[in-house]
N, C-alpha and C positions, 0 to 999 in steps of 0.2 A: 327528491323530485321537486322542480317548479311548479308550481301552480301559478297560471296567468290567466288575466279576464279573458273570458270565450267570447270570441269575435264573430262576426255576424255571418261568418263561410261556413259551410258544410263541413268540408275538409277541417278547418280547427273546430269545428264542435264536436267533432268523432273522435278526433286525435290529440292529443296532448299536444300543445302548440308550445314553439321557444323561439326566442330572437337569437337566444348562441348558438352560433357554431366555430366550427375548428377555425381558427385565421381572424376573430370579429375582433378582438383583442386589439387596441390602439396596436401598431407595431415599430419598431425604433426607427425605422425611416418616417415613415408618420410624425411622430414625437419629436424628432431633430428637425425636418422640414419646418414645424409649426415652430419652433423656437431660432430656427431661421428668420422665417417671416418677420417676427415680432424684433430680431437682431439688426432687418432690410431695412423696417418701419423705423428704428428710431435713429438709423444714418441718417433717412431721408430727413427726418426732424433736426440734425444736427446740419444739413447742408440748407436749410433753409433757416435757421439760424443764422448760420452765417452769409448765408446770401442778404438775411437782414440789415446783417453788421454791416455788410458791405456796400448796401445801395441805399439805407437808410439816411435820411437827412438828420437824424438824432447821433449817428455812429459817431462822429466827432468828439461827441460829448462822453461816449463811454469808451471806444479805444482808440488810440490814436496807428495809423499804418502808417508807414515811411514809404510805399508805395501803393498808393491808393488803384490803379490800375490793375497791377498786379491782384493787389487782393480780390478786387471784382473777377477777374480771368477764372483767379482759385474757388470760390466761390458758384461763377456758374458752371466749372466744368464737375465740380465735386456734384451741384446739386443734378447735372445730368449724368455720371457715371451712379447717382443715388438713385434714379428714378429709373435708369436701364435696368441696376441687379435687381430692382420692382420687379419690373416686369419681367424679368429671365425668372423667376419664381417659380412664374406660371407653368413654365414649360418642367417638364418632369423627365427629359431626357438627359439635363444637366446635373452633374453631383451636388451634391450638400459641401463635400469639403472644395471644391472647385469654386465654388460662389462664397462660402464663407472665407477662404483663401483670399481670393478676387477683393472682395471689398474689401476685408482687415487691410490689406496691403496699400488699399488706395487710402484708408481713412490714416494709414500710419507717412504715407507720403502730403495729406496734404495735412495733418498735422505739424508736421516739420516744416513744410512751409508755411501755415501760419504763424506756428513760435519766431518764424527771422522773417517776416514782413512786418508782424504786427509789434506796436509797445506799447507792456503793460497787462499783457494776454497772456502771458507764457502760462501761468497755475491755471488759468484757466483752460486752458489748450489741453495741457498734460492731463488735467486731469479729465476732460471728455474722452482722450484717447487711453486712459486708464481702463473708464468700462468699455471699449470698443474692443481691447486686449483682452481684456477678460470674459468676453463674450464669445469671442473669437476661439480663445482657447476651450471651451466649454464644448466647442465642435467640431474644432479639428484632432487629426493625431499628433501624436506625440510628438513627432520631428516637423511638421509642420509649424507646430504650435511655439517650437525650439525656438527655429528660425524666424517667425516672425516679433516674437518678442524681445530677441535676441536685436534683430534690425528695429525696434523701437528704443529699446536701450542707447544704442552705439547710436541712432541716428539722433539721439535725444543729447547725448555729450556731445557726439560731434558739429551738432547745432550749434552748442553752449560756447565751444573752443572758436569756430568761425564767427559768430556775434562779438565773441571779447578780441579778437587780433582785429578786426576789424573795429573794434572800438578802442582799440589800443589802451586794452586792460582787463583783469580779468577779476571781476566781483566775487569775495569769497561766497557770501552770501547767496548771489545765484548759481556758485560753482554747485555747493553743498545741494542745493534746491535741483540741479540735474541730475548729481549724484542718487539722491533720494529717489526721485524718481524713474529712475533708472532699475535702480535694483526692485523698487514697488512691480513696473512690470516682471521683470524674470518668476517675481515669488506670486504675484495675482497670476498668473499664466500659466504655473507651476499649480497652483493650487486649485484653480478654476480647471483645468484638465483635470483633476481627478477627481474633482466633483462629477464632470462631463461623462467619464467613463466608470461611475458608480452611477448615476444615471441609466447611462446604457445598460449595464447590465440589470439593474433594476426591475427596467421596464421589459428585458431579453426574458428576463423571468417569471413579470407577468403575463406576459405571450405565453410562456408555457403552460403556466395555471393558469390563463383563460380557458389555453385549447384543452386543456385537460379535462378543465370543468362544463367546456361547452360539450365535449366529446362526451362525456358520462351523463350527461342531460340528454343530448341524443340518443343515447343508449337505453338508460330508463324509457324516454318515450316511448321508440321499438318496441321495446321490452312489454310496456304496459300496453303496447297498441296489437301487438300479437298473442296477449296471454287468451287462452280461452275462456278462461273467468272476466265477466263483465266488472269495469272498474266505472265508480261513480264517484266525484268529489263536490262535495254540497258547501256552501257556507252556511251564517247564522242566519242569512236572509231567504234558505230555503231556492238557494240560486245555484244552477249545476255550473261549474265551473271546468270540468273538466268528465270525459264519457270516453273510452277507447270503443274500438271497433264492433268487440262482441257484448256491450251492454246497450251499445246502440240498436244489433239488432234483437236482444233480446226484450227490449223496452218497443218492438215495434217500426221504429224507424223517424224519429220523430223529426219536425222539421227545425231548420238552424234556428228561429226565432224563436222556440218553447224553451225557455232557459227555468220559467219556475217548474220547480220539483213536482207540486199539487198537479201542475197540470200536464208535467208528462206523466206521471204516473201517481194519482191520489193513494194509492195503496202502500205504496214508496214515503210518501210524505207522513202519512199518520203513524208508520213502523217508525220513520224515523223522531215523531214528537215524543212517539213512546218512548223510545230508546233515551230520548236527552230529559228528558222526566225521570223516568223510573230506573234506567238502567237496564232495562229487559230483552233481551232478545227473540223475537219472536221467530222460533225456526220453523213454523208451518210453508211449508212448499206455498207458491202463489204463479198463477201464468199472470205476467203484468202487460200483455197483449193476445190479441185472437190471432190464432195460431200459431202460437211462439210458444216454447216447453214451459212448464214451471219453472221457476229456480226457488233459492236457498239465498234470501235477504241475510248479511253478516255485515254488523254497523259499527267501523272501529271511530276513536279520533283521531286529529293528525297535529293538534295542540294541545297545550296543556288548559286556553282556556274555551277551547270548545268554539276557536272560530271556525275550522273547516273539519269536515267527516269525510270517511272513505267508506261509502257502501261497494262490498264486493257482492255479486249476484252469479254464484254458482247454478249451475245448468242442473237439472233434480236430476236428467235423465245420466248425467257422468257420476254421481252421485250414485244414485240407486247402479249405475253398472259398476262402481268401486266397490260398493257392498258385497253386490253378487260374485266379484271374483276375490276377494277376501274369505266368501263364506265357501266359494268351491273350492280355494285352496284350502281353506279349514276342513272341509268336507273331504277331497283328495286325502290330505296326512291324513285322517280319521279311516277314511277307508282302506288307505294302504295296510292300515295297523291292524284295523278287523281280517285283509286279507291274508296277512301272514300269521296270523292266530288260528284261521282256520284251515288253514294248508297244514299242518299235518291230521290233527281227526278226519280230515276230508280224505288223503293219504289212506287211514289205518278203515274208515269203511270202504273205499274203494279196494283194496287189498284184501279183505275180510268178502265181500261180494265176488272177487277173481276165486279166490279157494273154495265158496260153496259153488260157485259155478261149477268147477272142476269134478264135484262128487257126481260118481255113476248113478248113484240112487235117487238121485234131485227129480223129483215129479214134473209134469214139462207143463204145468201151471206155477209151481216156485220159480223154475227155471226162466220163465216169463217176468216175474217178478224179479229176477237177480239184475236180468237183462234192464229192466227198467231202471234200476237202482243202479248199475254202471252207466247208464247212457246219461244219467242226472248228473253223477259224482264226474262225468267226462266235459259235459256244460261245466258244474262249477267250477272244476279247474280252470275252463279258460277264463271264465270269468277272474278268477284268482290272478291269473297271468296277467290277464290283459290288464287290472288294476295296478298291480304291480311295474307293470312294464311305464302305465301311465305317470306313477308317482317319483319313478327313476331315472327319467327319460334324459340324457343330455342334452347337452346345448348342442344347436346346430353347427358344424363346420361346414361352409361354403365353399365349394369351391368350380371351376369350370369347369364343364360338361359337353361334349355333344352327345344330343339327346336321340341322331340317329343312330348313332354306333353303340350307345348305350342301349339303347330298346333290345338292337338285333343280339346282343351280348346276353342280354336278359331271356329273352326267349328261347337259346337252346343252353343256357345253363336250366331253365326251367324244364326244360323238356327231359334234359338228363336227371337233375332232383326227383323229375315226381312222375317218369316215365309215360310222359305226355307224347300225343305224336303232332305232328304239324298241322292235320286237321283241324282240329281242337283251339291252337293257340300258336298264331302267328304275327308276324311284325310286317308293319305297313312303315315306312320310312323314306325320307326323301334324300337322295343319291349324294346330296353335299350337306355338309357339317351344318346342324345349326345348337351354337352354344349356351348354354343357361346356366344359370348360380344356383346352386342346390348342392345341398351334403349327398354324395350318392350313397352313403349304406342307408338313411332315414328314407331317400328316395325309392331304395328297394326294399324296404318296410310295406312303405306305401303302395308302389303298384304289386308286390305280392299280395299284399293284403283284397287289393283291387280285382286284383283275378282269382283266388280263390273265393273272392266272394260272389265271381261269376263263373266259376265250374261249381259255384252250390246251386246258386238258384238262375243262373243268366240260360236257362235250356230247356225246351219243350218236355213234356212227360214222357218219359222213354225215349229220347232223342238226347243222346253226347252235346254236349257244350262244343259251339262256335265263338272262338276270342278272338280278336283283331287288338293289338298293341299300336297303335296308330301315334308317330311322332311329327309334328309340323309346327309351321310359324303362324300367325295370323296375317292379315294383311297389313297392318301396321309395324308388323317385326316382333310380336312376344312367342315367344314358343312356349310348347304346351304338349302334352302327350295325354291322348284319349284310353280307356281300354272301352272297348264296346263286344256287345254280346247279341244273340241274337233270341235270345228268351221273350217271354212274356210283356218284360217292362215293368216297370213300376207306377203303378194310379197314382194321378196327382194328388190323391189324400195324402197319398203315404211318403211321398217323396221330397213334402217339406219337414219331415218328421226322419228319415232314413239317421241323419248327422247325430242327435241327439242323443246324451248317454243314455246306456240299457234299455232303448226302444228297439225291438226285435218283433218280426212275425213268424217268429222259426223258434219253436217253442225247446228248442237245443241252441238256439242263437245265444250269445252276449249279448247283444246291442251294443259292445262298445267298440269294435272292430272300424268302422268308418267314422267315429267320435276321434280315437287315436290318430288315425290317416289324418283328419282335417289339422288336429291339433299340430301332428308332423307340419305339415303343410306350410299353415301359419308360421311358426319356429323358421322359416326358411324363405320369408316375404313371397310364398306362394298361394295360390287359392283354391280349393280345391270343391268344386259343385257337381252335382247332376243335371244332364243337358236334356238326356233324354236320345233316344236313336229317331235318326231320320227316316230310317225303313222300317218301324219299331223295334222291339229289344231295349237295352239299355247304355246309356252312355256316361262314364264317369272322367271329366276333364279336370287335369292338375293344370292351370297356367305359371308358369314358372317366373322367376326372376330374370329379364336379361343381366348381361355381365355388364361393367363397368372399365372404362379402360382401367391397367392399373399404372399406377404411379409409384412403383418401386417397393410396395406393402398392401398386403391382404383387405382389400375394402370392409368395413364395418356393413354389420347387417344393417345396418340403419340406415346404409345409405345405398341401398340397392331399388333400382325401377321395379316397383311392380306391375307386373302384366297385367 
């Protein structure tokens, strides 16, 4: 992870700020341009050179030309085809090897004609057009690079041959000197290309590990700016350098200019002198603003010699919920274990209570007493069940549902199970399909469990239970299936308490009957609450998951809307 100075914006004081990203990376067009330029810049020096030589009043004295005319012509047209490919530079519609072509080409023609105007210039000539070749070839490709060195070569002997017939003789001395120089370019042009193209790929490969490394620098930042643990990075100056999103607001909110520690949060600052003193970690919970949770202060370093720290600031309340569902799953195995140790003795009195029942002679005061001892042993079974069923429960399997043709499906298989009549328990549903994600056997856990738990109590004293299976969408599209009853109701004491395990007012109850439903529920990205009836009675609504379109494979729970 980078750490950089925090700038005076909102935005990077919340967020881990970076200058890389994917593409920052010099890139080989870039890198050849620039070594263009610098290739443009010193023609232009070489044609002003020679436009020196040429119009100078001193030139006599250092070379001599055989046509003084001529040279001047070469001279200013060289220095303006030098100061045109300047300026085509600019433009960035032109190639690199187009322009570096262009010029090599002109520097190697008026090279050649300097060597046969001027005398006494020739090593000098050849050897300015030495690095022009070899600069040249550093940016062109390979057959470009052929040909033109190849045309300095041949143009540089075929110079050599027309100076000596023309001088009507042939100097071994500068034979050998064109030779030389002749084959110097093919081998600097040859050799300066493959520097050119070790270069390129060079720099091709630092492009990649830029973007690599700017991309996983982006990525940490994300990462760090979406954890829900608050991230803090302090240096030795007590100077925050770095805050993501959720320590920002759990510190309050503080504004972009509070960069010392002391004074966003003096509690923060003293935990931390303690830490770099003593080594101690103080885990007493602290709220380090008004109305923001506590957290859980954890002070690592992030060098070896203690120039920057990373306090993280765990949230108490995720905290204290990790504990509590740790200890209900410990709690859960624990009780499954109690549960099935006591299913059979609960068995053998129950069974023992059925046989004294059975005796003619049984007094109808014992007989009262057996009865009470069965109706106990008939609770604790379920109780035994329902725990059991809790602690083995599968995963959920999702899948799509319409939840109107499912209701009406439920309702007279119910009616046949449990010799219900229509009265009693009916389906309310809307005429066209509407679809949900839900395992339907868990779903028929749940709303049986729903409706028996409204022919117990959903019904007047001595009045048959009224059920309504009610299937619909909301106005925004979530579906949802109600069962509503037309009982009593349940008092708002009792009805934030109903969900709870083994809280019952039904001294035969479990209490864990609508604990299991919710927990189904949940397992299935659905929710499942008490609304309450709008004519009274009771109303218990499951909101479902909509579906997802699918993409060729089963959507993960994880990634289902919930309602």
């Amino acid at each position: 992870m980078r750490i950089l100075p925090a700038s005076p914006s909102h935005a990077d004081f919340v967020h881990a700020a970076t200058d890389e990203r994917p593409g920052s990376a010099p890139s080989i067009d870039r890198v050849l341009r620039r070594e263009l330029y610098f290739f443009t810049l010193y023609r232009a020096f070489e044609a002003a050179l020679l436009a020196f030589l040429a119009f100078s009043p001193f030139a006599p004295t250092m070379l001599t030309a055989e046509h003084e005319t001529a040279v001047q012509v070469v001279a200013t047209g060289y220095m303006g085809a030098a100061l045109a490919l300047l300026l085509a530079m600019r433009s960035h519609r032109l190639s690199i090897g187009a322009l570096a072509a262009a010029g090599l080409a002109i520097d190697i023609a008026v090279a050649l004609l300097c060597r046969h105007l001027l005398v006494g210039g020739d090593g000098i000539v050849a050897l300015l057009l030495l690095v022009n070749v070899s600069a040249g070839a550093i940016l062109l490709p390979l057959r470009t690079t052929a040909g033109l060195s190849l045309a300095a070569s041949l143009g540089t002997l075929g110079e050599y041959v027309i100076s000596a017939v023309k001088s009507s003789g042939l100097g071994e001395r500068d034979g050998v000197e064109a030779i030389m120089f002749s084959v110097t370019y093919l081998a600097a042009a040859a050799l300066c290309h493959l520097l050119g193209r070790q270069l390129r790929h060079s720099t091709a490969l630092a492009d990649r590990r830029g973007a690599e490394v700017a991309n996983l620098a982006h990525l940490n930042e994300l990462i760090i700016r979406r954890m829900r643990t608050g991230v803090l990075v302090v240096d030795a100056e007590n100077q925050i350098r770095l805050m993501n999103e959720a320590a920002w607001h759990l510190l309050g909110g503080p504004r972009p200019d509070q960069r010392a520690l002391r004074e966003v949060s003096p509690e923060l600052a003293r935990r931390l002198a303690r830490w770099r003193t003593d080594r101690v970690q103080d885990a007493e919970p602290v709220a380090l603003a008004a109305d923001r949770p506590p957290v859980v202060p954890r002070i690592a370093p992030l060098t070896v010699i203690d120039e920057l720290f990373m306090i993280f600031l765990d949230d108490g309340r995720l905290v204290s919920r990790r504990a509590e569902e740790l200890t209900l799953a410990a709690l859960g195995r624990l009780s499954a274990g109690i549960a099935h140790e006591v299913r059979n003795p609960l068995a053998a009195i129950k069974h023992a209570a059925q046989l004294l029942e059975e005796s003619p002679e049984l007094p109808a005061a014992d007989r009262r007493l057996v009865e009470i001892v069965l109706n106990h042993c008939n609770r604790m079974n379920g109780i035994v069940e329902n725990v059991l069923q809790l602690a083995r429960r599968e995963r959920s399997q999702p899948e799509h549902i319409d939840i109107c043709d499912w209701s009406r499906h439920f309702v007279d298989e119910f009616h046949r199970a449990q010799f219900v009549d229509g009265h009693q328990l009916h389906a309310v549903a809307q005429p066209y399909p509407i679809v949900a994600m839900i395992d339907p056997q868990q779903l028929h856990q749940v709303v049986s469990a729903l409706v028996q738990n409204a022919m117990t109590y959903g019904h007047a004293p001595g009045q048959p239970a009224t059920i309504t299976l009610a299937a619909d969408a909301s106005d925004s599209g979530h579906p949802f299936i109600e069962v509503r009853d037309r009982g009593p109701g349940i008092p708002d004491t009792v009805a934030a308490q109903v969900f709870d395990p083994f809280f019952t007012t039904n001294e035969l109850g479990s209490g864990l009957g609508l604990y299991i439903a919710r927990q189904m529920c949940e397992a299935n990205q659905a929710l499942l609450e008490y609304v309450g009836g709008a004519d009274g009675g009771s109303c218990f609504r499951i909101s479902l998951a909509r579906p997802v379109p699918l993409t060729g494979q089963q959507p993960a729970i994880g990634a289902l809307e919930h309602g």
